[in-house]
C-alpha positions as CSV (number, residue, x, y, z in Angstrom):
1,X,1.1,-17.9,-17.2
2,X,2.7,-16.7,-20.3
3,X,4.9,-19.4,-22.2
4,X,7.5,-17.6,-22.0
5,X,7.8,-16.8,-18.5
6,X,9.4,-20.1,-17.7
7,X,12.4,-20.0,-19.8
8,X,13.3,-16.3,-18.4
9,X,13.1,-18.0,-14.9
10,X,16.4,-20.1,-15.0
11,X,18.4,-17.0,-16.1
12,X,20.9,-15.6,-13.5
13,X,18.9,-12.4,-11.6
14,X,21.4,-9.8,-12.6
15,X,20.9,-10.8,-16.5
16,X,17.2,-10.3,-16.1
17,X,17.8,-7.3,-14.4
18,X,20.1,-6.0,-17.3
19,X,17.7,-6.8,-19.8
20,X,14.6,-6.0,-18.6
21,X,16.7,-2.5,-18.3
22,X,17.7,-2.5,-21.7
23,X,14.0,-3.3,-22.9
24,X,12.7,-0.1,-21.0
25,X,15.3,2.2,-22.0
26,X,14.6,1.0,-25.9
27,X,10.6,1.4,-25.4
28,X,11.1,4.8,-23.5
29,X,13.5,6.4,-25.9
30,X,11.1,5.2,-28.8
31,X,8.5,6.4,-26.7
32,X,10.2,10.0,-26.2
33,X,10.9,10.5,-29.9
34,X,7.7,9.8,-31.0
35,X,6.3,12.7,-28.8
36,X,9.6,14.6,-29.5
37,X,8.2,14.5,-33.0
38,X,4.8,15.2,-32.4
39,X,5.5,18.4,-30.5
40,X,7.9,19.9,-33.2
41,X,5.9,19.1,-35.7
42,X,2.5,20.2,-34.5
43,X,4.1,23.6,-33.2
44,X,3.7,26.6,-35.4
45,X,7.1,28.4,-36.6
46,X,7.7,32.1,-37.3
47,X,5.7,32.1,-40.5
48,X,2.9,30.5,-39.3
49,X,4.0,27.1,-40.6
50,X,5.3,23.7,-38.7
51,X,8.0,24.3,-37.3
52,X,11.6,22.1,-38.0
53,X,13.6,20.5,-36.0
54,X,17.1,21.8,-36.6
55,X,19.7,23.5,-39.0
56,X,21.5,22.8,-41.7
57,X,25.1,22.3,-40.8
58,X,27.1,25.8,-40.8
59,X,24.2,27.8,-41.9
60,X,23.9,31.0,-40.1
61,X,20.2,31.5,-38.0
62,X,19.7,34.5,-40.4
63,X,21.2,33.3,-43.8
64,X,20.3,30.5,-46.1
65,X,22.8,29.0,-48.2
66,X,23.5,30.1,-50.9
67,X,21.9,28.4,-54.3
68,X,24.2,26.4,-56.5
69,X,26.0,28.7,-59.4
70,X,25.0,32.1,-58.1
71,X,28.1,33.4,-57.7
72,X,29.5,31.7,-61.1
73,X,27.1,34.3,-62.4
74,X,28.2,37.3,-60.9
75,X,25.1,37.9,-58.5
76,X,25.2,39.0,-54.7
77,X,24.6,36.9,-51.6
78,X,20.5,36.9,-51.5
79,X,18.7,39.1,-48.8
80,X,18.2,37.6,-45.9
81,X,14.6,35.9,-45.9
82,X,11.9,37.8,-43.6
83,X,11.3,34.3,-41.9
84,X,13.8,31.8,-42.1
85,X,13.0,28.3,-42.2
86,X,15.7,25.7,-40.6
87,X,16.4,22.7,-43.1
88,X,14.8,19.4,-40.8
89,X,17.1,17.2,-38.8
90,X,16.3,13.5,-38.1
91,X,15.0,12.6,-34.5
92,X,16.9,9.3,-34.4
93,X,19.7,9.4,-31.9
94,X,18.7,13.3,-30.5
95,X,19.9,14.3,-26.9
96,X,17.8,12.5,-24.3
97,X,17.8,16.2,-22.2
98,X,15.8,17.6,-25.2
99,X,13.2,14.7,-25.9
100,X,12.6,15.4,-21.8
101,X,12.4,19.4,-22.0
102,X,9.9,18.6,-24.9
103,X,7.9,15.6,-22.5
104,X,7.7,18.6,-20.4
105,X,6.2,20.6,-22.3
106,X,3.1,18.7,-23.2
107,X,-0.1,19.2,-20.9
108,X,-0.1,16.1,-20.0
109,X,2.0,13.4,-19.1
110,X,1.6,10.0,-19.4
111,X,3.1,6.6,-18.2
112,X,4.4,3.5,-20.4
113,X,1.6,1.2,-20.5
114,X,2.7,-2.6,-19.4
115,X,0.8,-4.4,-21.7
116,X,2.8,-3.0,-24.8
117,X,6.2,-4.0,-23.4
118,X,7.2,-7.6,-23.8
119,X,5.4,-10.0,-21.2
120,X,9.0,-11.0,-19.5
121,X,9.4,-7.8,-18.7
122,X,5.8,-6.6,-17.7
123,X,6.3,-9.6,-15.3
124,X,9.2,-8.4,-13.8
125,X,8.2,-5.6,-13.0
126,X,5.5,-6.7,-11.3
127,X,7.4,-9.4,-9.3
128,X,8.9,-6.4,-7.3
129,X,5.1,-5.3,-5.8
130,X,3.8,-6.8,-2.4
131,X,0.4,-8.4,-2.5
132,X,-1.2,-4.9,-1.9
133,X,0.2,-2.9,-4.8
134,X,0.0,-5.9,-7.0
135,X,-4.2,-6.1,-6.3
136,X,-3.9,-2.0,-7.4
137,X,-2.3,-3.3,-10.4
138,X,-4.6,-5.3,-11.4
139,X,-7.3,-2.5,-11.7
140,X,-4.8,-0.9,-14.5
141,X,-3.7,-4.2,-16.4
142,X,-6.3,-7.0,-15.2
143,X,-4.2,-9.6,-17.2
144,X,-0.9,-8.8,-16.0
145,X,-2.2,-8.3,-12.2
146,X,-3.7,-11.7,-11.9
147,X,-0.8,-13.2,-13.5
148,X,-0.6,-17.1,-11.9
149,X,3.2,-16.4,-12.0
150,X,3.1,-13.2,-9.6
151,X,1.3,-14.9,-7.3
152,X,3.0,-18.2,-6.8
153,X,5.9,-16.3,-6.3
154,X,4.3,-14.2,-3.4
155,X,3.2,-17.5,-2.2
156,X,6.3,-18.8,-2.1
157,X,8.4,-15.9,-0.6
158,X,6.3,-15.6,2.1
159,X,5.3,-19.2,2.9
160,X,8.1,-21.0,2.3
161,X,7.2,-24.7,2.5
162,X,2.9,-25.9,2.3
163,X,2.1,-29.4,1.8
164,X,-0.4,-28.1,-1.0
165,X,3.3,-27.3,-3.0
166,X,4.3,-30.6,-3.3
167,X,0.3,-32.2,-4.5
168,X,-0.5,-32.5,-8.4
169,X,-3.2,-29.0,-8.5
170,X,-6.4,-29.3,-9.9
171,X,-7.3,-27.7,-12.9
172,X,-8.2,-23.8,-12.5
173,X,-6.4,-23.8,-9.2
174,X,-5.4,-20.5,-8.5
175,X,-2.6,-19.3,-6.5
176,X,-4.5,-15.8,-5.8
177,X,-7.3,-17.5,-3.9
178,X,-4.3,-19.4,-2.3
179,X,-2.3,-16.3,-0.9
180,X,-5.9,-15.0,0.3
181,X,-6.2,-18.3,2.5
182,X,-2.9,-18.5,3.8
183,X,-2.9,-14.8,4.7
184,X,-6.4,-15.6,6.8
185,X,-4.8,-18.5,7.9
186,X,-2.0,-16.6,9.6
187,X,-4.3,-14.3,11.0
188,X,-6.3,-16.5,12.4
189,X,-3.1,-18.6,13.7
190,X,-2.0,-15.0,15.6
191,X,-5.3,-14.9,17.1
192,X,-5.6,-18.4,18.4
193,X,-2.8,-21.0,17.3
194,X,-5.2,-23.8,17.4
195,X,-7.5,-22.2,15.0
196,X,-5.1,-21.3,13.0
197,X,-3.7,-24.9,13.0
198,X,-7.4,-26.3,12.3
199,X,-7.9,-23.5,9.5
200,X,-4.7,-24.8,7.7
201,X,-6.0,-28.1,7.6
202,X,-9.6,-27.9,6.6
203,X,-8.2,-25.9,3.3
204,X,-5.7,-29.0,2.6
205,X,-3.2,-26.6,3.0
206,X,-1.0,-28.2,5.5
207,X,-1.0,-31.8,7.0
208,X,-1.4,-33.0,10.3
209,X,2.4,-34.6,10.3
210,X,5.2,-33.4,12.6
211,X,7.8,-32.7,10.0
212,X,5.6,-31.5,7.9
213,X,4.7,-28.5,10.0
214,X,8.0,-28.0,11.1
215,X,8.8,-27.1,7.3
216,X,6.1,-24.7,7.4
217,X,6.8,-22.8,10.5
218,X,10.6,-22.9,9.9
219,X,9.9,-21.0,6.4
220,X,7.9,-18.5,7.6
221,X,7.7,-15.0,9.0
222,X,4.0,-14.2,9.6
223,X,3.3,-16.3,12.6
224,X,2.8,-14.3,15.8
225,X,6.2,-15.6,18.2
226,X,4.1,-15.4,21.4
227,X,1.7,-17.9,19.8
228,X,4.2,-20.0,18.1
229,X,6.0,-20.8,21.2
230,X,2.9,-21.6,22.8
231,X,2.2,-23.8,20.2
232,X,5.4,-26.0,20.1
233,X,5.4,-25.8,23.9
234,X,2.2,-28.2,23.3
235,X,3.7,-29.9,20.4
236,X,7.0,-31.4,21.7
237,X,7.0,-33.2,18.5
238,X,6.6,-30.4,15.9
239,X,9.8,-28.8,18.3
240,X,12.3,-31.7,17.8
241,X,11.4,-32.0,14.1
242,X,11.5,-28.2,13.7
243,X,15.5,-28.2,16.0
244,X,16.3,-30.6,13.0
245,X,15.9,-28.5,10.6
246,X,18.8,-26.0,11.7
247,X,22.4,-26.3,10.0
248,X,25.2,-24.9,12.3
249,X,27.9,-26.3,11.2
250,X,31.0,-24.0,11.5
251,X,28.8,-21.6,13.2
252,X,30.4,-20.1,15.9
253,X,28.3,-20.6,19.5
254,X,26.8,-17.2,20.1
255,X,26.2,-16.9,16.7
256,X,24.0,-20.2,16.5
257,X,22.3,-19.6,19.3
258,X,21.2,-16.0,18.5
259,X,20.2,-18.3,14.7
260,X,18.2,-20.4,16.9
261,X,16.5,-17.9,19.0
262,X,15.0,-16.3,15.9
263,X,13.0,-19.7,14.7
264,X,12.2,-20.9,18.2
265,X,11.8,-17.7,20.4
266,X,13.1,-18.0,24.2
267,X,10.6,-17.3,26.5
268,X,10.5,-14.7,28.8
269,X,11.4,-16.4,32.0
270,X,13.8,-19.2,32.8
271,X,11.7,-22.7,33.2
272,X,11.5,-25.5,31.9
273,X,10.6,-24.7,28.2
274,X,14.0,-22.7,28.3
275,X,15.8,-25.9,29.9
276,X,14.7,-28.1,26.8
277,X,15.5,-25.6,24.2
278,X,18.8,-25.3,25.3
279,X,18.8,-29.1,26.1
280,X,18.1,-29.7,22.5
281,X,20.3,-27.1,20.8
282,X,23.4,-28.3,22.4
283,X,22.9,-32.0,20.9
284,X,22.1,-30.5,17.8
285,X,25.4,-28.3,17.7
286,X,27.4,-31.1,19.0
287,X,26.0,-33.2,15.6
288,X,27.2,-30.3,13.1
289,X,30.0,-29.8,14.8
290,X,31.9,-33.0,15.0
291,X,35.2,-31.3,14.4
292,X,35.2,-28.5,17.1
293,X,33.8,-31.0,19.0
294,X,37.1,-33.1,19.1
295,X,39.2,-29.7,18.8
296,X,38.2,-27.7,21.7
297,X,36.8,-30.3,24.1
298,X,33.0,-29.5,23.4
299,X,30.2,-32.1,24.8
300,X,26.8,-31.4,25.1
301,X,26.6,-31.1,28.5
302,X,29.3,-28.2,28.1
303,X,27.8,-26.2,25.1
304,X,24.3,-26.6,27.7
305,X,26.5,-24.6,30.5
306,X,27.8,-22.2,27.9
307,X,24.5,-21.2,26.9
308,X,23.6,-20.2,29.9
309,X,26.2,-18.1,30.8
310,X,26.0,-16.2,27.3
311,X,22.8,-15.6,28.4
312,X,23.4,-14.6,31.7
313,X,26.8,-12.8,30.5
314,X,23.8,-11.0,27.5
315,X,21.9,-9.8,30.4
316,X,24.3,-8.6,32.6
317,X,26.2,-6.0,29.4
318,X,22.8,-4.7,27.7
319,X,20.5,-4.0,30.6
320,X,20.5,-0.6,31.7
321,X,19.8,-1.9,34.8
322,X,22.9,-3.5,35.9
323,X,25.5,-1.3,36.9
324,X,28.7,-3.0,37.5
325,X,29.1,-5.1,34.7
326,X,30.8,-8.2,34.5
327,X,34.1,-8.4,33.0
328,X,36.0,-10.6,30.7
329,X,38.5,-11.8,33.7
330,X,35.1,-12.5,35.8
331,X,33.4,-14.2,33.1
332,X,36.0,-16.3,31.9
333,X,36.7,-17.7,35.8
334,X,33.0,-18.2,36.6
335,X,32.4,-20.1,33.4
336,X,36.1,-22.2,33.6
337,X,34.7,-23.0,36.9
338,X,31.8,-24.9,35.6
339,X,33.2,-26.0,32.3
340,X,37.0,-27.1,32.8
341,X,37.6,-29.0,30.0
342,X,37.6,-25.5,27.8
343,X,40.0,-23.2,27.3
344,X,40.9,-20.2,28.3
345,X,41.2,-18.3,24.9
346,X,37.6,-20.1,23.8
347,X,36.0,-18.9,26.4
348,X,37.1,-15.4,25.8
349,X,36.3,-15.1,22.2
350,X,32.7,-15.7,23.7
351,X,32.9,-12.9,25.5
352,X,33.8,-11.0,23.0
353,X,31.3,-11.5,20.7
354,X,28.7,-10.8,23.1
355,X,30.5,-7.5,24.1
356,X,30.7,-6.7,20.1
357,X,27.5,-8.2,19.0
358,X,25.1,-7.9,21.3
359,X,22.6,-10.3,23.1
360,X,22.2,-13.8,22.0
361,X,18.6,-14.1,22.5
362,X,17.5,-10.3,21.4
């Protein structure tokens, strides 16, 4: 990685954004010049010669000015020449439309090579490919492409937390051959979840520890749902560890359940894997929410019965299937019934939010 990488890392993003702007618009317009040159100078003029670039102020296309002390002498205006030749004007600062209409002009048109722009920004660029364009990349600038900094940071933003993060690396470890393994790794976890598991493992990857793969599952987005909740309906373990790990504090209910149900997926019938996932969520909201706890009355025995009727309550005003659907006088009633100790106006901004938002566990 290039020395100079890591210092442009602790900079705000918008500041590297600006400046990695500015650094292309300066390389560009020198760029554009350059050729803006090239063209006018190469191109032939009306007597045959090179051609200039602009006029002398206030002279007239078919006049040139007039030479000093001719008129003190009593002599005419001279004939106009048979080719007039305009008197050369600087490129620097020249209208960006006419360095473009002369880019146009040439044959060919080429692209701003990356490895003569300054490394942070030749990174930065890059940062912005997937793991796809970046490998294309690396055909055109081999350096740049297989850049250790590109890759760690692919790594990282889509496997959030490996156990091989926090270990001192080898020397020549690379963090290409790493994204390879973890990308077969979650392919093979899709396929079978205990091969995937196993696969992990065997590349000291992950660690057989409970928290540990919490971490890992929790931070990322490849892993197949139908497997994964297959996976912590074996491991009990990895699931409490992994129920841990979610923050609702001043969350509002449907709105941490729906957060939950998009880490832990709710299965597709009601059992007993359902039973313990809503079992465990409603301790775990209880502890974050110590506060609205005292407030409104909450236990965890009552957030358990709420869930379950914003899922039933989910059901019954987003399938197409149900005609009659339930309103917020019925709802509030039926779930009163089983949970007396809240109130009236609580339970309504529930319904609500389901009738606004939408299904909890979509």
């Amino acid at each position: 990685m290039h020395a100079d990488c890591a210092a442009c890392v602790v900079l705000p993003i918008h500041q590297i954004l600006q400046m990695g702007q500015g650094l292309w618009r300066v390389a560009r317009n020198q760029q554009l010049q350059q050729e803006y040159g090239e063209h006018w100078d190469a191109g032939p003029g009306l007597d045959g010669e090179p051609q200039d670039l602009g006029m002398e102020m206030g002279a007239n296309p078919g006049q040139v000015p007039p030479s000093p002390g001719v008129g003190d002498l009593g002599g005419g205006p001279l004939p106009p020449h048979p080719h007039p030749r305009r008197h050369p004007q600087h490129c620097q600062g020249a209208d960006i439309y006419q360095l473009l209409r002369a880019r146009r002009g040439k044959e060919q048109q080429g692209f701003i090579d990356l490895e003569m722009l300054p490394p942070e920004l030749s990174i930065t660029i890059l940062s912005y490919l997937n793991a796809t364009d970046l490998c294309l990349a690396s055909c055109v600038w081999q350096d740049l492409g297989h850049d250790e900094y590109l890759w760690q940071g692919l790594c990282k933003s889509t496997w959030g937390h490996c156990s091989i993060y926090n270990r001192r690396l080898p020397y020549g470890f690379s963090y290409r051959r790493l994204y390879m393994m973890l990308d077969e790794g979650s392919l093979t976890f899709n396929a079978n979840h205990q091969e995937g598991i196993s696969y992990f493992m065997s590349k000291g990857i992950l660690v057989d520890h409970p928290k540990d793969l919490a971490k890992f599952i929790f931070c990322t987005r490849t892993l197949n749902w139908k497997m994964l909740r297959v996976y912590l309906d074996e491991r009990r373990d990895v699931l409490d560890e992994l129920v841990t790990l979610h923050n609702f504090s001043n969350q509002f209910l449907p709105n941490a359940l729906r957060d939950f149900f998009r880490h832990i997926h709710a299965p597709e019938e009601r059992g007993e894997y359902l039973e313990t996932l809503i079992t465990k969520f409603s301790h775990r909201f209880c502890a974050c929410n110590p506060v609205l706890v005292r407030e409104v009355g909450l236990s965890p025995d009552a957030v358990y019965v709420l869930c379950y009727s914003l899922i039933l309550l989910s059901i019954d005003l987003t399938s197409p299937h149900v005609k009659n659907k339930m309103s917020k006088r019925e709802f509030i009633r039926n779930t009163r019934h089983a949970a007396q100790n809240i109130s009236e106006d609580f339970v309504g901004h529930l319904y609500d939010n389901i009738y606004l938002i939408g299904h909890v566990a979509a």
